[in-house]
C-alpha positions as CSV (number, residue, x, y, z in Angstrom):
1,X,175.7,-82.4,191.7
2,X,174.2,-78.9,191.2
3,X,176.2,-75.9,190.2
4,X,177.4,-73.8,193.1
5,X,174.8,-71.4,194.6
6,X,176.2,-68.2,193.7
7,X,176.6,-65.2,195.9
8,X,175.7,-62.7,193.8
9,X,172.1,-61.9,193.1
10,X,170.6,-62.4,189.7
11,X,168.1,-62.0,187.6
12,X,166.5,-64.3,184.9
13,X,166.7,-62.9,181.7
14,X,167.0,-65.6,178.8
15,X,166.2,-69.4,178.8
16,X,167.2,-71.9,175.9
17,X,165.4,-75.0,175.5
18,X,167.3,-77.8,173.4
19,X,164.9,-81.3,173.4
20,X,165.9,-84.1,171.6
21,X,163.5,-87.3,171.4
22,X,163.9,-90.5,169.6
23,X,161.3,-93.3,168.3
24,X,161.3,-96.3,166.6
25,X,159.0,-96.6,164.2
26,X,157.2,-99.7,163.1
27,X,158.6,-99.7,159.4
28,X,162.6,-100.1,161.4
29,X,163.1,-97.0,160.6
30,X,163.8,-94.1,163.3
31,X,162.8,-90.8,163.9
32,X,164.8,-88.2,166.2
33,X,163.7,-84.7,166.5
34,X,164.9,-81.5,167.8
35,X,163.2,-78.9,169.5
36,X,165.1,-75.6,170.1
37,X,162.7,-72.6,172.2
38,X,164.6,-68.9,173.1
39,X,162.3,-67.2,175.8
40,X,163.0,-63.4,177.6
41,X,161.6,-63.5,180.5
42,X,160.6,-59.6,180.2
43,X,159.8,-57.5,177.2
44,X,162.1,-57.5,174.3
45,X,162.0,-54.5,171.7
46,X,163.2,-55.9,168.4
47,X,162.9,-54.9,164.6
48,X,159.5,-56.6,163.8
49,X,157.9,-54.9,167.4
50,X,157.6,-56.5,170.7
51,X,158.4,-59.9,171.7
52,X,156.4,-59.9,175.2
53,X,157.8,-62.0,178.1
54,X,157.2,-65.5,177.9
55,X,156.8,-65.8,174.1
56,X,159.4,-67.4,172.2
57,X,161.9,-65.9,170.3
58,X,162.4,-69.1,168.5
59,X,160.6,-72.2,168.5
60,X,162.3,-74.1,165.7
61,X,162.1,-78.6,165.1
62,X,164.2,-80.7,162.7
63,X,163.4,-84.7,162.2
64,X,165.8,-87.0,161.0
65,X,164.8,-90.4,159.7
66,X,167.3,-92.8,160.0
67,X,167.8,-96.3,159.5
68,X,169.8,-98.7,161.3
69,X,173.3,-97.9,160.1
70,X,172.8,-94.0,160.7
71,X,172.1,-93.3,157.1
72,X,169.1,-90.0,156.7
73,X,166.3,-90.9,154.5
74,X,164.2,-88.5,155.1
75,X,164.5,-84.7,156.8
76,X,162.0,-82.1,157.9
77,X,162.3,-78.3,159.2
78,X,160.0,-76.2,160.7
79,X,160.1,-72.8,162.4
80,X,157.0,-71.6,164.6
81,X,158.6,-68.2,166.4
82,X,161.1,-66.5,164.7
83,X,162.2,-62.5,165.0
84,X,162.3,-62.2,161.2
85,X,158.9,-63.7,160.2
86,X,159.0,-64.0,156.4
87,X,162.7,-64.2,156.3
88,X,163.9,-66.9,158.6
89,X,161.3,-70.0,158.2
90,X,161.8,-69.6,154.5
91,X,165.2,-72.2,154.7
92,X,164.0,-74.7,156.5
93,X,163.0,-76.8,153.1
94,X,166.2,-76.9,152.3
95,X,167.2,-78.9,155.3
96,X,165.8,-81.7,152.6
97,X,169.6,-81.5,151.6
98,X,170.7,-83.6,155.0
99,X,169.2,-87.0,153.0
100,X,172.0,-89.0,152.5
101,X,174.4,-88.1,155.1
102,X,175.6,-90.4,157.7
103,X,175.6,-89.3,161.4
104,X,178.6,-91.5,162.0
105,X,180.8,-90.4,159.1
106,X,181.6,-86.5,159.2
107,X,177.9,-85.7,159.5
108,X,179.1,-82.5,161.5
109,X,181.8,-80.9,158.9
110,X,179.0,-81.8,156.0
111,X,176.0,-79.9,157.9
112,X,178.7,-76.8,158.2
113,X,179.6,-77.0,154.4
114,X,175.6,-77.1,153.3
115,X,174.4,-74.9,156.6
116,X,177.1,-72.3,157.4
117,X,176.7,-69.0,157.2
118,X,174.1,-67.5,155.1
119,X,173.7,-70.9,153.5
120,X,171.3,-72.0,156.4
121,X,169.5,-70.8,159.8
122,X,172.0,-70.8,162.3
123,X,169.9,-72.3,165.6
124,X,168.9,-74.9,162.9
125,X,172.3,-75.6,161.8
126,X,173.4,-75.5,166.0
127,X,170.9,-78.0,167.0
128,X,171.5,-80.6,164.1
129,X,175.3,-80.7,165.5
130,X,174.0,-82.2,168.6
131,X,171.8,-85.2,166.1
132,X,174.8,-87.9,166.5
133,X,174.7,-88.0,170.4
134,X,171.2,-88.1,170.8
135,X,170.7,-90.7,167.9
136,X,173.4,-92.9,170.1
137,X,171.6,-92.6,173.2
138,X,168.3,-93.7,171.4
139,X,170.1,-96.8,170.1
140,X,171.8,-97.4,173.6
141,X,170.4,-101.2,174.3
142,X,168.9,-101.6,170.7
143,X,172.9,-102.5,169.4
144,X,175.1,-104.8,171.0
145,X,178.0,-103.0,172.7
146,X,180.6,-105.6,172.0
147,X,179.5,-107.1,168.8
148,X,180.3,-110.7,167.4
149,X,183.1,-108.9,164.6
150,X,185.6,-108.4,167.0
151,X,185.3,-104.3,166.7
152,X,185.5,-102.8,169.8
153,X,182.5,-100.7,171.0
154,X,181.9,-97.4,169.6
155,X,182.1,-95.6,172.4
156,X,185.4,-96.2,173.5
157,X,188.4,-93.5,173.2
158,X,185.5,-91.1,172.7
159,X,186.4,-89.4,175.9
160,X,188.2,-89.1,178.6
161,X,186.4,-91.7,180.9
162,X,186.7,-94.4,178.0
163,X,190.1,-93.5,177.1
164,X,191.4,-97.4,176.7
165,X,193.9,-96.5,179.2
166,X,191.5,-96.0,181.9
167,X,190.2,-96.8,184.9
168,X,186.5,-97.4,184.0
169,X,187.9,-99.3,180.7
170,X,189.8,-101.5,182.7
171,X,187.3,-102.2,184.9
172,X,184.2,-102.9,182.6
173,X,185.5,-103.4,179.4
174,X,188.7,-105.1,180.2
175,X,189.3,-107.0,176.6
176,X,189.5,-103.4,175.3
177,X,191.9,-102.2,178.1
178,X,195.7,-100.8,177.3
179,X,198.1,-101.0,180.2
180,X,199.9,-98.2,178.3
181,X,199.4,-94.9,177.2
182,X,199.6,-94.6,173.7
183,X,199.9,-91.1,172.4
184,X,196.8,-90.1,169.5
């Protein structure tokens, strides 16, 4: 269901662009890449002269190769449009650093600690927050849900619809259903 039409008239001014794809590769590996694009739909004066409307602001990528378990062998950065040519596409080679973390295991506090602030770019350092999600919905039907070591599935308790206390638990993944609420 759409948004609400609203009653006030508007104008386009900015639109953000966040892509994510995933691919499995023929070595077992995978490959899941980002694509981030800012665009003013009108003229934009900034330090370096005039972005005209349509051109992108930033157009900026990040692959992760993974393997099975979530684990990032290899990394690559790249930024095409950016208002500070010279200055801001000069970090993305040390997005190299993200080899070694683990999507699954505090891959988010990690990127902060090597990518906050002045330590990285920050749309680069935005979009690789979103890398876990999308990496999960490129696995979705590769993994087993409900796997043979008696773990329950990943997914549950990892919001509100899949709280084990549910509704939706109870109905379709009723071993993993808790007639009580238990307080986290």
């Amino acid at each position: 269901m759409p948004l609400p039409v609203t009653e006030v008239e508007r104008e386009l001014r900015h639109t953000r662009r966040v892509r994510f794809e995933g691919y499995k590769r023929a070595d077992g590996l995978w490959d899941i890449e980002g694509h981030l694009t800012d665009i003013k739909s009108h003229d934009t004066a900034m330090k370096t002269g005039v972005r005209r409307a349509g051109q992108p602001v930033h157009e900026m990528w990040i692959r992760l190769t993974i393997d099975r378990h979530l684990n990032v062998l290899d990394a690559a950065a790249s930024s095409d449009a950016v208002p500070y040519p010279g200055g801001c596409e000069a970090i993305t080679p040390s997005f190299k650093r993200l080899i070694g973390l683990n999507l699954a295991r505090g891959f988010r506090k990690q990127v902060k600690d090597l990518f906050g602030g002045v330590k990285g770019c920050t749309h680069l350092t935005e979009m690789l927050a979103w890398f876990p999600t999308a990496t999960i919905q490129t696995f979705a039907g590769e993994i087993p849900e409900e796997r043979d070591d008696g773990r329950r599935p990943f997914q549950l308790n990892q919001c509100h619809a899949l709280d084990t206390t549910s509704e939706t638990v109870k109905k379709w993944y009723p071993r993993w259903y808790e007639n009580t609420r238990v307080p986290r």
